[in-house]
N, C-alpha and C positions, 0 to 999 in steps of 0.2 A: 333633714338628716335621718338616713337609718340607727340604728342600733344594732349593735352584738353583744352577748352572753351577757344579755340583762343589764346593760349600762350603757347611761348618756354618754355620745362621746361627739366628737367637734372636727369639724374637717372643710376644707374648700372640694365643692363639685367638682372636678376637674372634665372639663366638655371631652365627649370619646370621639369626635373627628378636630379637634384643637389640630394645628399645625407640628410637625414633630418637632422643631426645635424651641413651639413654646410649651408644649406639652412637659417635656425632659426640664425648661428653667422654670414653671412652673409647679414641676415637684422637687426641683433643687431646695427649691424653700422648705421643705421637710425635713431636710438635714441643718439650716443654720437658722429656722426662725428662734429668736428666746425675745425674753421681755424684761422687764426690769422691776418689774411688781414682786417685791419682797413681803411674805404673807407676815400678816400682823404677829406678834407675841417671837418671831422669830428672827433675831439682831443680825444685820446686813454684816460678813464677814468684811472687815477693813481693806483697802486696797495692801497696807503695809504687809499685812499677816498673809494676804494672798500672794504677796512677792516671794514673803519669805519661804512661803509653803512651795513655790514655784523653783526656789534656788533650789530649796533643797531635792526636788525629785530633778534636777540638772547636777547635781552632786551626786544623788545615784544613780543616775544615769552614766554619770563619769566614773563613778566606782568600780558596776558592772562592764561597762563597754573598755576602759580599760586595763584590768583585767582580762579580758577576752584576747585584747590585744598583743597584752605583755606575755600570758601565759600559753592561750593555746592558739592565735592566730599561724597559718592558716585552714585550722581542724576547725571544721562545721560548728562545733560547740566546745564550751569550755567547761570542765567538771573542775566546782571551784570548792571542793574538799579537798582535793588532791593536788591542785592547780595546776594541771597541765588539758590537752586538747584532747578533746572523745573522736576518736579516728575510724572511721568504718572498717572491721576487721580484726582490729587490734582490744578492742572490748569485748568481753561477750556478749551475746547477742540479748539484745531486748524485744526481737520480739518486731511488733509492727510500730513499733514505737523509732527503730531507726531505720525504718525504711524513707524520712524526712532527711538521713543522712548521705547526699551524693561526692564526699569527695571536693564540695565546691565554695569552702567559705561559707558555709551558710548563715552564721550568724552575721557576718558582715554585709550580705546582701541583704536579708532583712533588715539591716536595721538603716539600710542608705536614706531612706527620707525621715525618718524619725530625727535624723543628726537635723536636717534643715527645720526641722520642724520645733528643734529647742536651739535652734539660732546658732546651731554651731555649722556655720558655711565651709570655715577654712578646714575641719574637718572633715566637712562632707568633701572637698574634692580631693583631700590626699586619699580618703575612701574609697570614691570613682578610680582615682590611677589605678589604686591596689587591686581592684577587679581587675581591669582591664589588663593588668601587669601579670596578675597568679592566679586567677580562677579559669579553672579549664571546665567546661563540656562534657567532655567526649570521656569521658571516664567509663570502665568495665563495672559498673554498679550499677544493681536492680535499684529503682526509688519508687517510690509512691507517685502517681502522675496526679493525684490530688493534691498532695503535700508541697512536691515540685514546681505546682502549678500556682497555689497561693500565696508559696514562701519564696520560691527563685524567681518565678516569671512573674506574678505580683513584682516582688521587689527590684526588679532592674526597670519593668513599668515606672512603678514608681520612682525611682533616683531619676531615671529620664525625665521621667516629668517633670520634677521640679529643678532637672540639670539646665533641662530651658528655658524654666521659668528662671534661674538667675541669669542666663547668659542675656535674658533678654533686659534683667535690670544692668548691667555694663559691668558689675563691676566683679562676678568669682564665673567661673566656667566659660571663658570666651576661648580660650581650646576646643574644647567641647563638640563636637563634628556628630552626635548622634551616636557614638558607641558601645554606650550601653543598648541602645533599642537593636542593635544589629547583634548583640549578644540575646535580646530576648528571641530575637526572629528566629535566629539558629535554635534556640532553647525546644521554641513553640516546633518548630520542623522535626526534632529527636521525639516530641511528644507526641506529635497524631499521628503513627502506627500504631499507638493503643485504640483507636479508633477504629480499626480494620474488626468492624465486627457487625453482625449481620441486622442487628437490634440500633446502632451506634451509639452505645451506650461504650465507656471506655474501660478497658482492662483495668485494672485497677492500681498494676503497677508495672515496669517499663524499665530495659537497658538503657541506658545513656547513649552506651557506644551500639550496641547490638541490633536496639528496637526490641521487639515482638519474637516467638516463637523458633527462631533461630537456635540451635543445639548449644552454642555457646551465649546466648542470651539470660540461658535460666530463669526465664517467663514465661508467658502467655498460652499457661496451662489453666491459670484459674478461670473458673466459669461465674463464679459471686463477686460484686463490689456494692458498695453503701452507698444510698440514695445522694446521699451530701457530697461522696466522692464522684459521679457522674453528674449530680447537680450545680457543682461549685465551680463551673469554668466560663462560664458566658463575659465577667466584666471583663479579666483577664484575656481571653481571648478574642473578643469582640475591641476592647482596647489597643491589642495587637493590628487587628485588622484595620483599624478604624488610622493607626499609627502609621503605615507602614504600605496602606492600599492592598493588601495580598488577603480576598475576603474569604479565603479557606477556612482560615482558624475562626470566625465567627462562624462559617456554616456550620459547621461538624460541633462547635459546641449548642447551636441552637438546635441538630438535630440530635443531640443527646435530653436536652430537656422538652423538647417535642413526644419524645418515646415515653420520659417518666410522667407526663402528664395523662398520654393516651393509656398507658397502665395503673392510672390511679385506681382506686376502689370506688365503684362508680355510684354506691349507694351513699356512701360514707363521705366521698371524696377527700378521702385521708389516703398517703401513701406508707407503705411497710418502710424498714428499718433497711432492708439489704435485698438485693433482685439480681437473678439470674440475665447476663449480659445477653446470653446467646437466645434465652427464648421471651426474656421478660416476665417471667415466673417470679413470683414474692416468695422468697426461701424464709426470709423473717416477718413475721404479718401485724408484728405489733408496732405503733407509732407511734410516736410525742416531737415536741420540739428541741430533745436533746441530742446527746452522740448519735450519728451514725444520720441526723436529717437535716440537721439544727440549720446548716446556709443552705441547705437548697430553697428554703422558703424564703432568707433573706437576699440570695441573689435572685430569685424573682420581683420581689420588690424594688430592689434596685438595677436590675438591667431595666426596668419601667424608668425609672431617673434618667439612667447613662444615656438609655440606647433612643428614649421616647415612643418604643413600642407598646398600645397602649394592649396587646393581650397577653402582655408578662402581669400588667397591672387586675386582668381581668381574673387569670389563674390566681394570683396572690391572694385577692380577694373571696376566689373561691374556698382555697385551702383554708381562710383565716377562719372564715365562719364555718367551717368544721371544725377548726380547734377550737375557737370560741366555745362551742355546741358539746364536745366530746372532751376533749383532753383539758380545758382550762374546770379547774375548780378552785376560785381563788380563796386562799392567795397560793394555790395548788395547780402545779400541769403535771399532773399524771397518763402514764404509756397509758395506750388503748388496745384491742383490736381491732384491724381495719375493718373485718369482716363483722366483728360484735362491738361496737365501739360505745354501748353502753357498758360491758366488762374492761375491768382496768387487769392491764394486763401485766403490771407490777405497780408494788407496795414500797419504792423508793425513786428517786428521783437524781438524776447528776449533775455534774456541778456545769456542765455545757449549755445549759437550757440558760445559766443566768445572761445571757446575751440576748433574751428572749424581752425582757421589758425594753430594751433600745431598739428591738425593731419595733414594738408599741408605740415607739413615742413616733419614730417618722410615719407607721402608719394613722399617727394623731388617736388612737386609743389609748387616754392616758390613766385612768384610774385602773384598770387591770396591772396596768405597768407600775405604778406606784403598789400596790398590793404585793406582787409579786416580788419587788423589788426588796422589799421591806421584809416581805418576811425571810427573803436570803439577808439579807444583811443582820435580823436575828442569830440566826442560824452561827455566821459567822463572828458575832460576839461572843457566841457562846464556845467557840471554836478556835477563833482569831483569824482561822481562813476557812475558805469552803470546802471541805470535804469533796475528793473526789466523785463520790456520792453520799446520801444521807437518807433517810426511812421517813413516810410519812409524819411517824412522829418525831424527827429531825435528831433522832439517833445517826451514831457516822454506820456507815455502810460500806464505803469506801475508805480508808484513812489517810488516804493520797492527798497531796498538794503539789501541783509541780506549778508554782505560781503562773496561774492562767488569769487572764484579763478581760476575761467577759463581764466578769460585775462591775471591774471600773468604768468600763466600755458602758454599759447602764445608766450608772453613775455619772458618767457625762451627759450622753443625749436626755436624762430628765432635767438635772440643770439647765444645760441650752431650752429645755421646754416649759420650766417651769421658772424658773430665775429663782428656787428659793434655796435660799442658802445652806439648809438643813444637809442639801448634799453638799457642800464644802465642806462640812465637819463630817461628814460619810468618805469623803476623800482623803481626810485629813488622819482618819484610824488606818483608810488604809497604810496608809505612808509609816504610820509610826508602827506597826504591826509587820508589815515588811523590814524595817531597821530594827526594830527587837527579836524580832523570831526565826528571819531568812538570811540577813547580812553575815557573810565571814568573811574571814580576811583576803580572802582571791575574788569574792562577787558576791553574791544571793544563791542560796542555797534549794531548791527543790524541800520541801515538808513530805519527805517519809511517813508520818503520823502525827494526825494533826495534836491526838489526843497526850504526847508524850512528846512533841515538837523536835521530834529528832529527825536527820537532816538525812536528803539521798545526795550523790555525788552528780547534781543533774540543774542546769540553767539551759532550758529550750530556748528557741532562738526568739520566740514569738515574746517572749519576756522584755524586749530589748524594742522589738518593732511595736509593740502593740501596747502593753503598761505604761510606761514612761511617756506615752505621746496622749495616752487617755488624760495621766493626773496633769501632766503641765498643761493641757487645754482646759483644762477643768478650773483650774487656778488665773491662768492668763487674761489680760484682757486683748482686746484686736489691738493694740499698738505693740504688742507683745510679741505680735506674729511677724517677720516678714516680708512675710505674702500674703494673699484673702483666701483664708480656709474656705472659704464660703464658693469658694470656684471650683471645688475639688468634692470626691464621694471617696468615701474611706470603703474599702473593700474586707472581707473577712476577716482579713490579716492585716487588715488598718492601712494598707497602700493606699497613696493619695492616684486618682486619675481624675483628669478634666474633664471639667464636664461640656466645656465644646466641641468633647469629641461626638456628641451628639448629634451634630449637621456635619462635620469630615468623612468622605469616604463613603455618603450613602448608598451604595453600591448592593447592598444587602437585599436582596428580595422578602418584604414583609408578607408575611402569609399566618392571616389570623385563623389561626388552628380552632382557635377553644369555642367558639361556638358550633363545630361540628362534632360536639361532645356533649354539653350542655347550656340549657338556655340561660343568657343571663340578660338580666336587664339595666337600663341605668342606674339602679343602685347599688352595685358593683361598684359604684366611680363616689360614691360615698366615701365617708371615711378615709380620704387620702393621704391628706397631710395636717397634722395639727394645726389649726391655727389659735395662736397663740393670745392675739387681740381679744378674744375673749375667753381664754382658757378660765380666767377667772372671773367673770365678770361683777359679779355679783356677792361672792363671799372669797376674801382673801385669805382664807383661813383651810380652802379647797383640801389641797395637798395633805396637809397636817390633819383634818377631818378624815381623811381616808387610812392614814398611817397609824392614828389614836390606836384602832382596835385591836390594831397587830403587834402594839410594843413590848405585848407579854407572851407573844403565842407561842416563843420557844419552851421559857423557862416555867410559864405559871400557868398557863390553859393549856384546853384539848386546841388541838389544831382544827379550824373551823374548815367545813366545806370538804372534807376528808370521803366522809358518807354520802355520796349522794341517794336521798328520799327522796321517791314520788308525789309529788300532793296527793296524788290519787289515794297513796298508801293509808296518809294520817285521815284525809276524809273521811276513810274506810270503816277508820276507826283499828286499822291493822297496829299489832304488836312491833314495835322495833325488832330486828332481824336477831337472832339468834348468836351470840358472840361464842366463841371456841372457849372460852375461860369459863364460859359459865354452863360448857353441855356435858352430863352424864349420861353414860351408856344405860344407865337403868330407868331414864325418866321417859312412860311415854308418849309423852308430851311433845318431849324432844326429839323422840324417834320419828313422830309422825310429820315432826317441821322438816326435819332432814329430808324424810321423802318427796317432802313436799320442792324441795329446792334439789331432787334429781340427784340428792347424796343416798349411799346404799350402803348396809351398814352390813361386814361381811366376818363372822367368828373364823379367827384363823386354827387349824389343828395345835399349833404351836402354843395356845389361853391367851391369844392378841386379837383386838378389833382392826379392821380392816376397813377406812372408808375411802367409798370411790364416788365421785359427781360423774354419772352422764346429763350434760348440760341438756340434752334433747327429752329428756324425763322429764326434766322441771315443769310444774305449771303453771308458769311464765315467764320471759324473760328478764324481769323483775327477781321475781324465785331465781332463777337461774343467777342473776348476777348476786344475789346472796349470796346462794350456794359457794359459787366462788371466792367471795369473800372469805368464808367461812372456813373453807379448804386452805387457804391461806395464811390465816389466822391458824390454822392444827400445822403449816408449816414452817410456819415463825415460833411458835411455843416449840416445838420441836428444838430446832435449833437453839433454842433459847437452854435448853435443857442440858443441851448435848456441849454447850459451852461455860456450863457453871462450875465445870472442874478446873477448867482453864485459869492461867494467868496471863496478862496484858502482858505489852512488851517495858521494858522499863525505859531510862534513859542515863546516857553518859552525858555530860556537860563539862565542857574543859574549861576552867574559868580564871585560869593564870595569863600572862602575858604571854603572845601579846592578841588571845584568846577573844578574854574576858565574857567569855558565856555564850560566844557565838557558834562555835562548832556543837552541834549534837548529834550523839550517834544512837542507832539504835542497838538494847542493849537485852538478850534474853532474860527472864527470871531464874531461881533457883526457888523449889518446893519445899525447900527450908533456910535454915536463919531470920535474919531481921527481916519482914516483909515492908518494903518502903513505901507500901500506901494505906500504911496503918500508923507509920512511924514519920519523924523528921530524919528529912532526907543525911546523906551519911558524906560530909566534905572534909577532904585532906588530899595530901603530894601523894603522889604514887614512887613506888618502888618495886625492883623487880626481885623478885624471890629465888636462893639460891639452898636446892635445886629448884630449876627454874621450874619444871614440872611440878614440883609442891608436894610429891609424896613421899617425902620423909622429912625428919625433923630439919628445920632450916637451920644453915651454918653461917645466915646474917641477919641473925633477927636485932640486930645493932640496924639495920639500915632498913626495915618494916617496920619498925617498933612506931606507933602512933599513924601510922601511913594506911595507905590504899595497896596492896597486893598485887602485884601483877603473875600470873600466874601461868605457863601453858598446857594445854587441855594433853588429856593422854596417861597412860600408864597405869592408872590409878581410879578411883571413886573421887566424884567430886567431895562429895563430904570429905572423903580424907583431907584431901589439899586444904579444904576448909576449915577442919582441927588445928592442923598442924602450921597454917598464915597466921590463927587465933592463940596460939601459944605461943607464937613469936611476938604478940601483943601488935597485930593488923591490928586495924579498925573496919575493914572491907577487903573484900578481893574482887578484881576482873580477873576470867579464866580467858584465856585467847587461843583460837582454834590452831593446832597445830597443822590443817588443812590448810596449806600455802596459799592462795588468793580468794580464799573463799568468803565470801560479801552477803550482807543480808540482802543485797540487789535479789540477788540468783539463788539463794539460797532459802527454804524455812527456817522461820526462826526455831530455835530449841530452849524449853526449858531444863533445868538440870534436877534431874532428879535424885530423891537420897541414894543411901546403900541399905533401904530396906530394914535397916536399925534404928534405935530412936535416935531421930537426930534433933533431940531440943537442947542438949549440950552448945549448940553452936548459936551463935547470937550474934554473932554479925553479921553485913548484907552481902551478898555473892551475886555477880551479874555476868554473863556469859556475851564475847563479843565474835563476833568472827575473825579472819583473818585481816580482810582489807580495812576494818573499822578500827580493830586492834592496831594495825601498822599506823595509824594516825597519830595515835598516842606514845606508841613508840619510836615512829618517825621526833613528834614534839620532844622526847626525851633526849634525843641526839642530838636538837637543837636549841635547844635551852633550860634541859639539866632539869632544873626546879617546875615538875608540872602538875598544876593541882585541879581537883576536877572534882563534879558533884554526881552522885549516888543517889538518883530519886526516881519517883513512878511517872515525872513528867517533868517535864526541862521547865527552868526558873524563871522569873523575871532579871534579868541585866541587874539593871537596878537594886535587886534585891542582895543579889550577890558580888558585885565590886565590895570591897575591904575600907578601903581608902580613896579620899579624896584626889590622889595622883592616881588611880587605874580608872575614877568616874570621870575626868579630864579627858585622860585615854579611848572612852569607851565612844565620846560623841563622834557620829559618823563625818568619815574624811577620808580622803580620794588618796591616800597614802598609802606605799605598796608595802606592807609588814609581816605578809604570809608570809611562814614557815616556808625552809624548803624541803616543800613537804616530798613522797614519794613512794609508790603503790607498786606492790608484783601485780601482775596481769591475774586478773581476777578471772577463778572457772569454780562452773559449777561443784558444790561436795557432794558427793554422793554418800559418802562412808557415815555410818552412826553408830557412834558405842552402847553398848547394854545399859549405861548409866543416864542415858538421855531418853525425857519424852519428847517426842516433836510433835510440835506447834504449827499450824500452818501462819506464814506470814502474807501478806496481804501482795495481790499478782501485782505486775507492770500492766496499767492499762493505755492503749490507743486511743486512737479519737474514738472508736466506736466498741459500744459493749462486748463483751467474748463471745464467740460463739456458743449456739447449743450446744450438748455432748451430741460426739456422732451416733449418727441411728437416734439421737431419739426427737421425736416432732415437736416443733413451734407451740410454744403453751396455747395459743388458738387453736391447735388441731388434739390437744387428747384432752382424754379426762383427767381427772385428779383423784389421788386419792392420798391416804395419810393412816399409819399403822399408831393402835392404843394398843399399851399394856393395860390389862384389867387392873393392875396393882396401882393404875393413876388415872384409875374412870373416877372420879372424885367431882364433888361441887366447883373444890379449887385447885385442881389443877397445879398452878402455879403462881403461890403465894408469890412469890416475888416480882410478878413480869407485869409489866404495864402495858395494857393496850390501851386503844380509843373508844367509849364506849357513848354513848347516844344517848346524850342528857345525864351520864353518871358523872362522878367523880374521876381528874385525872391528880397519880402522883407526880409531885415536881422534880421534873426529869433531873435537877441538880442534885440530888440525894440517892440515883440511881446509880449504881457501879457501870463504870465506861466497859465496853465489850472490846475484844479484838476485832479488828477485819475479816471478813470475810468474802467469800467468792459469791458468782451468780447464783444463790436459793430460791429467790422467790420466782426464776423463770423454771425452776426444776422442782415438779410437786414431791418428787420420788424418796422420802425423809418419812426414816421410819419412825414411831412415836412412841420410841424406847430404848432400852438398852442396845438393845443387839438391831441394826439397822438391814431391811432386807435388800439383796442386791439388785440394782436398777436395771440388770437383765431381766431378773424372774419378773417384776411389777411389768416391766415393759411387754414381756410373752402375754400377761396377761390380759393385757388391754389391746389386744394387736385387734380383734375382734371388733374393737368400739371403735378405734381408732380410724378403722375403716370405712365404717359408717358413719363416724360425724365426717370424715373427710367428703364422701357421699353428697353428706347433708348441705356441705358447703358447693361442691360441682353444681347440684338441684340449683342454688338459691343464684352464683352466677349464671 
């Protein structure tokens, strides 16, 4: 057996001329071997507790899915704040985010095998009618041909599949004629005119009704799509073909990942983030296994299963032991450069790569995948969910959650690989962490922030197709199923296809590309699939040995493996690399290390330091890849600085009937009164204030008096309104945007700022909501009079706040429809800002795939860096308050550190000036046009 990234791992050889349909069954066993070896000291979960555990994710399953039903079927999604259906068009726009949105039912076709899959048959086939009866095609909507691809044509794949697989047990779908597959076929034929391109690499997104390039298509301009979005079509399409005889749609997706292979990075053999359709140019050159790659690497491994091509399986293995080599540092995968891929090409990590330790296990590398696994599942106690992204030192990054399923997805495939129960109770937080922190009364809510658990008006579809079918397998035993999971390959999106589509239809012309790229030999065919017979062999205690070291590494250690050092370095006897917290401009010591790592230290006219890294100075790459560090580290203190005036965002917590703590909204600060992350949180009924506006003395302070304030923004100084709610003896005020649909979706958040006067007079808490957030509250007012709600810096435990033993009765989750009826104006952006507001940036809507660069300026692989000092804070320390990672020092315990707000993409943008006055990213960018050229240069030379 080989090895990668430094660890034993276990696998069947699998022969590279085997026949293709034993090839494909025997790596099927990579998806269902497990064992039944329960590692010692760690108690076998009961069958009882695993039923119960199982009902209950079939209870929210039915919560979620009907609601979708009740309220917004047949709108693509259901926003279960509001509870009604997200309509393309009718929302404002999000972005690349509803480009997933065609007009078609989408969460219902997603979720078509997930129904068979927790045993609800009769179900699944009023489902089938209701396709076949209201889902139209041919709709005048731009979609994502990625998203369409995984979530629509996945999904009607999938319900096919298993439509026949009952009709062939006799007794639900003997109607059944093949009409969903005749709906994919059509689906698959609207999709490849995105393919009409010279590279066949596909457009990235696509009319329905129109196609391509067409004047009234309003497409097939863009020249960029994301490696993962041209990577992710092969099962789906190759399925179709294999379904249906018509081997177009196999070709055209195997000649899209023919091209990304032939444009890999040929030293590295890592591919970039995002590539030019038309010439195959790398516009983004940095790589990892999250947004923007994450299934192209897992649909190569798996079209090796489906299809039994063994040079999906040879590529797979190529790319692995690059990441293995470059991006894994565990229990760390850190971006790289394709072209430098000893520089890490950011300092934080997203929450998409946790689908990363489940391709480990079928590729039978299980201790990275245990590492990895584990140190997200930190992360997330520390959180409750994962962060749409998070900082090497597992700071939020990102403060998104739109309840995504890749760690339960994990979650599973170690169980099936390890049989140790430890992940049943990892399944079992998740479950309860979803019914405490995401459940309301229409569905599950999207986490807005994770750190203040306030909620977006947002249930994606994949929530429905892909969670619910992880935890009930995870729980079930095989009598539980059905059918034999074990016959099927779950696809990105968790669609089930068969796996005897592997001998149907071989029509396909096999043409083993990848040795006319590079050499590989039989130990390639290494490492293929766990097996599990000996996963343990010898110490049953395997698992939990590997988990030990990481049980503290969010809250109480440095994050190991962060730094990577040379041996060469410590041999050397070399000095640990230079940290930004501990360099002064006057040491020259320090000056001479800088030089040394290709940093150039430049006095600005202005009495500012000026440091720029050309990486081609340094000498060595080693220096070099400090250096960078280092730049990095002066751009995170930076930030760090530039954010300490700031306040977080708060939270609203409604926690009356028939509520009870499940709605949160997000809720701005005020830079005066009671700050509630110093104080206990501030609970009572709300009342609205007459004048409603709040800037004169109130004429009912009979109906405020001990209450919560409701207030609308406008006319006046918030402090005023804020006086004069407090002399009518408030105890709190909400201000609510008098800007008619305005949402913290679409909008920044705002803090409110005084009138410039002292305002320590005012003592009570003030929290600022927007329009559509506000309407929630006063929607509840309309319909049940009595609404009382909590005032704190972060939404409560349930638990903690029910009153009485009749609303803790109330609160246990049940499939009972009790939403309000609730009701929203059409939410649009505000533009308008009064003089009395600072604004707060609130954290973007992100896609599958990270934001772009800003325009005009180059891929952090292609410039230098650099980073502006005031002399007034060239000091030893810098920044008493900030915690880095430092190399053998001391780390403070992250729980004692103030939570930061969100923020945008920094550490791909060095251009953060290192002080007050920050300089404009035009002038830094004129400046370095000179360098930029030349390492561009440096990089033409070295291809």
């Amino acid at each position: 057996m080989s090895e990668a990234g430094g660890g034993p791992g276990w696998g069947f050889p699998v022969p590279q001329r085997a026949p293709w349909s034993l090839v494909a069954a025997t790596a099927a066993l990579c998806l269902v071997s497990a064992t039944s070896v329960w590692p010692a000291g760690a108690a076998p979960m009961s069958r009882e507790e695993r039923q119960k555990l199982g009902n209950q994710v079939l209870e929210m399953f039915d919560h979620a899915y009907g609601n979708y039903m009740e309220h917004a079927y047949p709108a693509d999604e259901l926003m279960p704040l509001t509870c009604r259906g997200r309509v393309r068009g009718q929302e404002p726009s999000r972005g690349d985010v509803d480009d997933a949105l065609g007009k078609f039912s989408l969460t219902l076709i997603d979720s078509l095998d997930t129904l068979v899959v927790l045993n609800k048959t009769k179900e699944f086939e009023d489902a089938v009618r209701k396709v076949l009866r209201d889902v139209n095609l041919d709709n005048d909507v731009v979609v994502s041909v990625f998203e369409t691809n995984i979530r629509v044509l996945g999904g009607l794949l999938g319900g096919h599949s298993l439509a026949i697989m009952l009709k062939e047990k006799g007794e639900y779908m003997q109607w059944y004629n093949d009409e969903l597959l005749q709906m994919a076929k059509q689906l698959g034929y609207k999709l490849l005119p995105a393919f009409n391109t010279t590279s066949g690499l596909p457009y990235p997104r696509i009319n329905l009704k129109f196609g391509i390039r067409k004047p009234e298509a309003r497409t097939g301009t863009e020249t960029d799509t994301c490696t993962a979005c041209a990577g992710t079509l092969i099962l789906e399409f190759a399925a179709l073909s294999r379904f249906t005889g018509a081997t177009i749609f196999e070709e055209y997706a195997r000649k899209a990942l023919d091209f990304l292979w032939e444009k890999r990075q040929r030293s590295s053999n890592l591919v970039g983030v995002t590539i030019n359709i038309h010439t195959g140019d790398w516009v983004r050159k940095d790589s990892g296994v999250g947004a923007g790659i994450d299934s192209y690497y897992e649909y190569l491994l798996k079209a090796y299963v489906l299809l039994g091509d063994d040079s999906f399986l040879e590529r797979f293995n190529t790319h692995y032991d690059a990441i293995m080599r470059y991006i894994s540092q565990p229990p760390l995968l850190l971006d790289v450069h394709i072209h430098k891929p000893m520089l890490n090409a950011r300092t934080w990590m997203d929450a998409l790569l946790a689908f990363f330790p489940g391709l480990q296990v079928l590729k039978g590398d299980i201790r990275p995948a245990i590492e990895t696994h584990e140190m997200l599942y930190q992360v997330i106690k520390k959180h409750n969910f994962l962060p749409e992204a998070f900082t090497i030192d597992f700071r939020v990054h990102w403060a998104q959650h739109p309840l995504r399923p890749e760690f339960a997805e994990s979650t599973y495939f170690l169980y099936k690989a390890t049989g140790d129960p430890y992940y049943l109770e990892v399944g079992k937080t998740l479950i309860e962490n979803l019914n405490k922190y995401a459940r309301v009364p229409c569905g599950f809510a999207a986490m807005k922030d994770v750190r203040t658990g306030s909620h977006e008006d947002r249930m994606d579809s994949f929530f429905l197709a892909e969670m619910f079918k992880y935890l009930y397998l995870l729980f079930a035993d095989k009598e539980d199923i059905i059918f034999d999971i074990e016959d099927y390959i779950f696809t990105t999106e968790a669609h089930l296809l068969p796996l005897w589509l592997s001998t149907t239809n071989q029509s396909i012309p096999k043409k083993n590309t990848t040795s006319e790229y590079t050499e590989l030999d039989d130990s390639n065919f290494d490492w293929t699939c766990p097996n599990t017979q000996i996963l343990f062999p010898n110490d049953p205690l395997y698992a939990q040995s590997i988990r030990e070291p990481l049980k503290n590494v969010v809250d109480k250690s440095c994050p190991r493996g962060i730094i990577r050092v040379r041996e060469e370095s410590f041999r050397s006897g070399a000095k640990p690399p230079l940290r930004a917290r501990d360099f002064m401009a006057t040491n020259p010591e320090h000056l001479e290390i800088l030089k040394k790592m290709g940093v150039s230290l430049i006095h600005l006219k202005d009495g500012r330091v000026q440091l720029v890294q050309h990486a081609i100075q340094a000498a060595s790459s080693i220096d070099a890849e400090d250096g960078l560090r280092f730049m990095q580290e002066m751009i995170e203190l930076s930030s760090q600085q530039q954010k300490e005036q700031q306040l977080p965002p708060r939270a609203v917590q409604i926690v009356s009937h028939p509520f009870f703590g499940r709605v949160v909204l997000t809720a701005g600060p005020a830079q005066f009164g009671l700050d509630l992350s110093k104080h206990k949180e501030t609970r009572g009924f709300v009342a609205s204030s007459k004048p409603y506006n709040g800037c004169s003395e109130l004429t009912n302070p009979e109906a405020v008096m001990g209450k919560i304030a409701l207030i609308q923004r406008g006319q006046c100084m918030f402090a005023e309104k804020a006086r004069n709610i407090q002399n009518a003896g408030a105890i709190g005020g909400i201000v609510i945007d008098d800007n008619e649909g305005s949402s913290s979706d679409t909008a920044p958040l705002f803090q409110m700022a005084g009138d410039g006067k002292d305002t320590d007079d005012i003592k009570i808490p003030m929290l600022f909501l927007f329009s559509k957030e506000g309407s929630i509250i006063l929607d509840a007012i309309r319909e049940y009079e009595d609404v009382e709600v909590l005032l704190s810096d972060k939404a409560k435990d349930r638990a903690a706040i029910l009153k009485d033993p009749e609303m803790e009765s109330e609160e246990q989750p049940s499939s009972e429809n009790d939403p309000p009826n609730q009701s929203a104006e059409q939410i649009i952006t505000s533009s308008s800002q009064d003089p009395d507001l600072a604004e707060q940036a609130a954290p973007e809507e992100r896609a599958l795939s990270p934001p772009p660069e800003p325009a005009g300026a180059p891929s952090p692989a292609e410039m230098d860096n650099a980073a502006n000092i005031s002399p007034s804070e060239q000091n030893s320390d810098p920044t008493e308050n900030h915690e880095s990672t430092s190399l053998g020092g001391e780390c403070t315990d992250l729980d004692d550190q103030p939570q930061e707000p969100s923020e945008t993409e920094e550490d791909s943008n060095p251009n953060v000036s290192w002080g007050q006055k920050a300089q404009p990213i035009d002038s830094i960018l004129a400046d370095w046009n000179e360098d930029i050229e030349a390492f561009e240069m440096m990089e033409k030379d070295e291809l």
